[in-house]
Steps between C-alpha positions, in 0.01 A plus 500: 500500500167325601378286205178401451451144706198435282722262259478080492925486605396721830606366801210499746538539831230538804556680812373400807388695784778389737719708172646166362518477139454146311564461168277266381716409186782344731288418800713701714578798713699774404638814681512865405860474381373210248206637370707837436750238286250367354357813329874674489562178210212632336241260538142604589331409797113542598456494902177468607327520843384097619171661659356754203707342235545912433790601272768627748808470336591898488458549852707176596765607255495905682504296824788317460693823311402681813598252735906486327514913529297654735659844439384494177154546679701863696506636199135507399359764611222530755241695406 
């Protein structure tokens, strides 16, 4: 479940281009793995892009679910 990452406890974190995330909270890098422990304790987190300061936290999220079962993605259909 994605919650909203609009709330004051959020944790924010900025992706780079080079697809390093910082958390800005902790001043510190975090992997996949962590950010998917992170939200899998149930706290929110807000991840926004460091050159548009755009809202991309769904897509990073789908990314990362993506990434840990790509035959999940087989199953989709193509059309």
């Amino acid at each position: 479940m994605i919650l909203p990452a609009s709330s004051q406890d959020a944790i924010r974190i900025r992706k780079y281009p080079n697809r390093r995330l910082y958390d800005t909270s902790r001043s510190t890098h975090l992997t996949h793995d962590e950010v998917l422990a992170i939200v899998r304790r149930g706290q929110r987190v807000q991840i926004s892009d460091s050159r548009t300061e755009s809202d991309i936290t769904n897509e990073v999220l789908l990314q990362i679910l993506i990434a840990r079962d790509p035959a999940t993605i087989a199953a989709l259909p193509t059309q």
